[in-house]
Backbone bond lengths (Angstrom), bond angles and torsions (degrees), N, CA, C in turn:
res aa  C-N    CA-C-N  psi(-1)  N-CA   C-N-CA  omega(-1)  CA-C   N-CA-C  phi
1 X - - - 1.452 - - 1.524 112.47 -
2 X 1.443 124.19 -28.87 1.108 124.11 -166.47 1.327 108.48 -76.08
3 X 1.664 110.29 -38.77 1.783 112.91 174.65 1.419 107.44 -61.75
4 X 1.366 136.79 -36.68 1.300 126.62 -170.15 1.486 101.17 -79.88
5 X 1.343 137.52 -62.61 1.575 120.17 176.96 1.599 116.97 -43.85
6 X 1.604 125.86 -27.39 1.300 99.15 170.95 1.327 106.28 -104.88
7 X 1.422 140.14 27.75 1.205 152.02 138.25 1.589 101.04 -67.85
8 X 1.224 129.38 -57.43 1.576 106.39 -177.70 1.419 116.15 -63.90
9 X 1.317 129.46 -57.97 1.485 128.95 158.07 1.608 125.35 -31.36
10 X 0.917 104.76 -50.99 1.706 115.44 149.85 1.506 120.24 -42.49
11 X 1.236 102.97 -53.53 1.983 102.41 -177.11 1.039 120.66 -74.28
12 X 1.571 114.96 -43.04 1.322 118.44 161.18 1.435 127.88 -38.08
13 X 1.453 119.63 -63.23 1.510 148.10 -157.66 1.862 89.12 -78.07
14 X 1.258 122.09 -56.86 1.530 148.07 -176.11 1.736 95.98 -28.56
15 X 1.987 79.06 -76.75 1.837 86.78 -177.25 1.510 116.74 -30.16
16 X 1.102 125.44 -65.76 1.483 123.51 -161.13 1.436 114.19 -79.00
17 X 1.569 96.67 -49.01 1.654 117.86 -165.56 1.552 105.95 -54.37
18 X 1.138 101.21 -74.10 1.571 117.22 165.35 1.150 117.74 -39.45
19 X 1.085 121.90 -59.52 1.938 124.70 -173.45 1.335 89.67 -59.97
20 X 1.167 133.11 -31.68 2.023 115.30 -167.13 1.230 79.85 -76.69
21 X 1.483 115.92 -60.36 1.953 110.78 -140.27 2.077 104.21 -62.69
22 X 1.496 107.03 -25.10 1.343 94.62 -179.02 1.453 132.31 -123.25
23 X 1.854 83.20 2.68 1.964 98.01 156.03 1.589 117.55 -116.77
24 X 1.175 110.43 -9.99 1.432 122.94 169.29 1.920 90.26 84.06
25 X 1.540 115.26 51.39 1.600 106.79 -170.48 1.743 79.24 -108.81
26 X 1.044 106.51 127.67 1.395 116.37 152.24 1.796 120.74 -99.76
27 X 1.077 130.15 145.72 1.518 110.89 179.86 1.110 84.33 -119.78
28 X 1.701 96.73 158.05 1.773 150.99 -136.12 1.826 81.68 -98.58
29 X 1.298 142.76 99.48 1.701 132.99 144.38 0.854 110.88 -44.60
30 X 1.585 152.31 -175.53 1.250 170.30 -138.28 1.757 73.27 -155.08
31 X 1.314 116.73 143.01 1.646 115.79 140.24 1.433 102.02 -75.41
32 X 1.576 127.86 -54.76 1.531 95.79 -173.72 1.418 119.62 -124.01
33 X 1.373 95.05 128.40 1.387 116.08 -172.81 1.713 120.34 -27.85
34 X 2.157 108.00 111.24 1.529 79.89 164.15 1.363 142.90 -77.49
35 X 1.022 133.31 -171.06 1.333 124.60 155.49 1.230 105.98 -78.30
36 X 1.089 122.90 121.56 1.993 106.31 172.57 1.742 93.57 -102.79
37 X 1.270 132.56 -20.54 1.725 128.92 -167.69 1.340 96.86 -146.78
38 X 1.484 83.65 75.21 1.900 114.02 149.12 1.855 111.83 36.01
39 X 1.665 106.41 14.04 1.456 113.07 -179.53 2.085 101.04 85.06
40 X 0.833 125.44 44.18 1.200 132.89 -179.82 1.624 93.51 -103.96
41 X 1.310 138.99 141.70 1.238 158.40 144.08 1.508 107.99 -36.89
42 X 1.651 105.06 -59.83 1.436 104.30 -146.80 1.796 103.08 -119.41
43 X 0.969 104.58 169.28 1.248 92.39 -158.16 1.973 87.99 -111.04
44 X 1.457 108.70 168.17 1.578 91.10 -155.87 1.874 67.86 -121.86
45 X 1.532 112.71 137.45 1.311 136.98 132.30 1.695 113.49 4.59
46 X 1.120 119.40 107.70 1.284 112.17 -165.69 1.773 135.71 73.09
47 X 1.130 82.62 1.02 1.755 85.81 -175.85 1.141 113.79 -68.33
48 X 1.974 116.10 129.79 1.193 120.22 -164.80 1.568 127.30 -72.04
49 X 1.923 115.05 -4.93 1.773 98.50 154.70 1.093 110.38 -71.27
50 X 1.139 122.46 0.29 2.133 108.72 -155.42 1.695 76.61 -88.27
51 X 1.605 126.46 -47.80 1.782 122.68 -162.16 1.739 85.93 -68.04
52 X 0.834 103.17 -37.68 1.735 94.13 -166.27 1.288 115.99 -69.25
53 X 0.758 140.48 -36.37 2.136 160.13 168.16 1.507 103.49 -67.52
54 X 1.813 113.16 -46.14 1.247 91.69 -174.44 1.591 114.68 -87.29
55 X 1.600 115.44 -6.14 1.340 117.96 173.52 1.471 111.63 -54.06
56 X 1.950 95.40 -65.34 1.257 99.62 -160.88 1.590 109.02 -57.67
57 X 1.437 118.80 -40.66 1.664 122.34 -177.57 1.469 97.13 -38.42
58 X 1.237 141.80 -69.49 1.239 155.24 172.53 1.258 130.74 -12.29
59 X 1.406 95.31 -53.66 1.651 114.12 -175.67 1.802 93.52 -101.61
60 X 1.295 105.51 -13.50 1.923 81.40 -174.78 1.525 96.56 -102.75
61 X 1.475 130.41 -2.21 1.327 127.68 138.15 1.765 138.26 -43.30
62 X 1.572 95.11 -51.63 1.192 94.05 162.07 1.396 127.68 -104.77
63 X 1.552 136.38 23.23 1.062 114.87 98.62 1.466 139.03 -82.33
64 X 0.887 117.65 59.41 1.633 120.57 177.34 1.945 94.09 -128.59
65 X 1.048 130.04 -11.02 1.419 150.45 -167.64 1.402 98.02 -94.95
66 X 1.521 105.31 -64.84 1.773 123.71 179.60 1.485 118.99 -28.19
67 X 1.936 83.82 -68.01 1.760 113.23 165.62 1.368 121.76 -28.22
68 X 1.569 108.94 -72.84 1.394 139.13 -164.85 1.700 87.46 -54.05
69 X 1.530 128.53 -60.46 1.569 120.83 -149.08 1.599 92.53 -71.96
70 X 1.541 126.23 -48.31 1.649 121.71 163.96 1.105 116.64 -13.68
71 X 1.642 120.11 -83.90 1.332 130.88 173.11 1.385 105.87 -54.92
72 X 0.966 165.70 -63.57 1.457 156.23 -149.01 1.480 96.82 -71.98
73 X 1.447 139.17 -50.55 1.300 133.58 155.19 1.063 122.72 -55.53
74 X 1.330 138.85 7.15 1.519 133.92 166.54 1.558 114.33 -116.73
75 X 1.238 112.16 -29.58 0.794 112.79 168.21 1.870 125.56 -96.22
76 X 1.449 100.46 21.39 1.866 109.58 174.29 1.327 97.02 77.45
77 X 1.158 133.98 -2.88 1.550 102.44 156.82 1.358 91.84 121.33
78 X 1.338 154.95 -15.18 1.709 167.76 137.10 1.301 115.65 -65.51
79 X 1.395 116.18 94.85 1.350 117.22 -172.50 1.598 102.66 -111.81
80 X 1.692 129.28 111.14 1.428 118.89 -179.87 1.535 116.85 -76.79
81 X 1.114 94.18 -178.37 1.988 115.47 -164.61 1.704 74.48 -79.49
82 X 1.403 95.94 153.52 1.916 125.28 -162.06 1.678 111.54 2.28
83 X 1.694 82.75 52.46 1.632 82.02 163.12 1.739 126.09 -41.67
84 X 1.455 126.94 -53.35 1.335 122.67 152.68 1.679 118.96 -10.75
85 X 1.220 119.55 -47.18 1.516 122.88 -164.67 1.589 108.09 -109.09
86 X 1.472 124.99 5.07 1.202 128.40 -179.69 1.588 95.69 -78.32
87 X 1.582 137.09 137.00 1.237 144.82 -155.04 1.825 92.15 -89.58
88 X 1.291 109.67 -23.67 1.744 98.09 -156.22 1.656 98.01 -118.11
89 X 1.672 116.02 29.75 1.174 84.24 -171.55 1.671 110.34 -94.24
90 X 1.396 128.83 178.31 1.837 118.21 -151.28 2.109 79.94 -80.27
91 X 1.603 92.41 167.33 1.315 115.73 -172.32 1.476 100.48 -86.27
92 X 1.159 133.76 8.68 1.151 129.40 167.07 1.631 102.07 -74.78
93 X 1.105 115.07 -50.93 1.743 132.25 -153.34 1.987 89.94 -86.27
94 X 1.364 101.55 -46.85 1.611 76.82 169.92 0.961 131.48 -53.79
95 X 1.629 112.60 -40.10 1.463 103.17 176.53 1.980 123.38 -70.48
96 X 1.230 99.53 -4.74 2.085 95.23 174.85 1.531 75.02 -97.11
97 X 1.058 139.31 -32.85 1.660 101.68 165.20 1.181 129.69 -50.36
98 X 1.611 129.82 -48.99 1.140 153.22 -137.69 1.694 90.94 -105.68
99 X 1.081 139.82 -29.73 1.607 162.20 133.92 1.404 112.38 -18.88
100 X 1.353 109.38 -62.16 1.293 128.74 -162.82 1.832 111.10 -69.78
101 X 1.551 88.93 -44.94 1.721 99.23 -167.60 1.415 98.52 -73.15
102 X 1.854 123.26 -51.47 1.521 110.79 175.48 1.078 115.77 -62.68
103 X 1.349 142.95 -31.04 1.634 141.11 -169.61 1.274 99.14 -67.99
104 X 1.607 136.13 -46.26 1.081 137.82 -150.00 1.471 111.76 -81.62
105 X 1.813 115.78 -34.77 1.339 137.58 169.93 1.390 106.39 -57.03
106 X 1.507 113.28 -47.59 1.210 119.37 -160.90 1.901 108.62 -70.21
107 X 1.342 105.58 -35.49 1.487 127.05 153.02 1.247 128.96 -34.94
108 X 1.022 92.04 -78.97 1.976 91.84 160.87 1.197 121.43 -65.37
109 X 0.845 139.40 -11.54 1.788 143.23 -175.37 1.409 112.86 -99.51
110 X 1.493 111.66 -16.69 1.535 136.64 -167.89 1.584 102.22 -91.32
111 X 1.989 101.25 -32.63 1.670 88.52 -165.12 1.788 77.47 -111.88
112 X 1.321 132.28 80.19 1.234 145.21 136.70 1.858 96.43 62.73
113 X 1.588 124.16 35.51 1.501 122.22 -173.16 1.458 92.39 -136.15
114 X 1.961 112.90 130.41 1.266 88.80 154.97 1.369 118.90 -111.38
115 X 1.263 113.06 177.35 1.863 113.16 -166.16 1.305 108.26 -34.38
116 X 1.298 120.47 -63.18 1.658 112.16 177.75 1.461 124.61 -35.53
117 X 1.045 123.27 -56.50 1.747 148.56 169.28 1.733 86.21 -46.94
118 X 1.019 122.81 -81.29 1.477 122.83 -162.21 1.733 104.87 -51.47
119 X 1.263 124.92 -41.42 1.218 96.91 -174.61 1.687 103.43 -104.59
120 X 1.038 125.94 3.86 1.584 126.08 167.89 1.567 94.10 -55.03
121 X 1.681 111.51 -45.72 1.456 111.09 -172.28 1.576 118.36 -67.95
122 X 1.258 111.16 -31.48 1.160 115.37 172.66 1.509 129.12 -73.64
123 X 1.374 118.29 -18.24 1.041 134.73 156.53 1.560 130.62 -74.60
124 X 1.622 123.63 -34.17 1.317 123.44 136.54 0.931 129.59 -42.46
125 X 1.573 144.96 -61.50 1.096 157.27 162.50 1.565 113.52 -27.35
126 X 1.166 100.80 -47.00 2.028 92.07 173.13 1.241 107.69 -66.94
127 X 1.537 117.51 -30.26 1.842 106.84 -164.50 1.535 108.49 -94.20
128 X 1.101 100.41 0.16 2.230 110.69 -173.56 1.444 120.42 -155.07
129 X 1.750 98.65 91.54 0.966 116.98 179.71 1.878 137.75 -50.48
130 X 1.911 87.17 -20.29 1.057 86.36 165.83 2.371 124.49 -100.36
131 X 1.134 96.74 31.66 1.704 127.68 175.66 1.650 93.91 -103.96
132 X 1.610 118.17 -53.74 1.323 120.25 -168.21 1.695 105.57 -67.29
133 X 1.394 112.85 -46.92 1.355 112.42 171.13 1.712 118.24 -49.41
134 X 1.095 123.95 -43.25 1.413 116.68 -165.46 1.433 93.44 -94.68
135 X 1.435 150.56 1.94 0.899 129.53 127.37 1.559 144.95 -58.60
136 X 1.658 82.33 -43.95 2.052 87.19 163.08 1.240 121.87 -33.74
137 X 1.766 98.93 -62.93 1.779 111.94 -176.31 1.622 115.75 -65.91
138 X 1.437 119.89 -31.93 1.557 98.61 157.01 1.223 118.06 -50.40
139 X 1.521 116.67 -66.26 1.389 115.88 -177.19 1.648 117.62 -26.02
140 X 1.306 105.47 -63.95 1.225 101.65 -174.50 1.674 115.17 -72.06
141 X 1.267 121.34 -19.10 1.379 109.06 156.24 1.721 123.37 -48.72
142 X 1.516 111.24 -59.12 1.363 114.63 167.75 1.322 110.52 -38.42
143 X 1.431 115.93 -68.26 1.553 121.58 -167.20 1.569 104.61 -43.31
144 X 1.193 128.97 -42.57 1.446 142.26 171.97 1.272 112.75 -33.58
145 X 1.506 114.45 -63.89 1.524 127.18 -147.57 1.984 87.69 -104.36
146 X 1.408 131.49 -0.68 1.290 114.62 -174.79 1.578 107.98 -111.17
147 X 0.808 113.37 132.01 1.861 119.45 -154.00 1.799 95.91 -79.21
């Protein structure tokens, strides 16, 4: 149990954190905030962006894992900080870069979120712990039911 709670905290943080630090992907904020829940404060127990954000986070984690072992095999096993944004790296590795960013879009757009929505959510979530909680517990629902 203990690997899967810091496996969900991990996937969450992973998705973004990671994808900048080892594709150099930063994601795009909205300057202004949407509403994604109709101007509601709180987010209600089950609400279907929270399954949808925490799916896609999930699955664009593990491919973001997929990615990473690609490049680490092409590049011998030394993969640098925002490799994505390094000017010289070989065109093989751009493209699991170039892989990574459409697969990942295609991810979120797949589980009914578009990019804006996905990172509006991700940007709540740092400031309200209780948004971060009901994502945890999806997570770990998924993590549950995925073999």
């Amino acid at each position: 149990m203990p690997v899967r709670f810091t496996l969900s905290r991990i996937g969450i943080v992973s998705v973004l954190s990671a994808a900048s630090l080892m594709f150099g992907v930063t994601p795009h904020i909205a300057q202004r905030p949407v509403d994604l829940f109709s101007g509601s404060a709180a987010y209600a127990q089950g609400d279907p962006a929270i399954t949808s954000y925490a799916n896609a986070a999930y699955q664009i984690e593990r491919l973001r894992q997929k990615k990473f072992r690609e490049a680490k095999n092409e590049l011998g096993g030394n993969v640098p900080t925002n490799v994505c944004q390094q000017p010289t790296i070989p065109a093989s590795v751009r493209s699991i870069c170039d892989e990574f960013m459409k697969e990942s879009s295609d991810i979120i757009k797949s589980n009914g979120l578009s990019i804006t929505q996905f990172n509006e959510i991700t940007r709540r979530k740092d400031s309200d712990p209780a948004l971060q909680q009901q994502i945890d517990n999806e997570l770990l629902r998924i993590q549950k039911k995925t073999p």
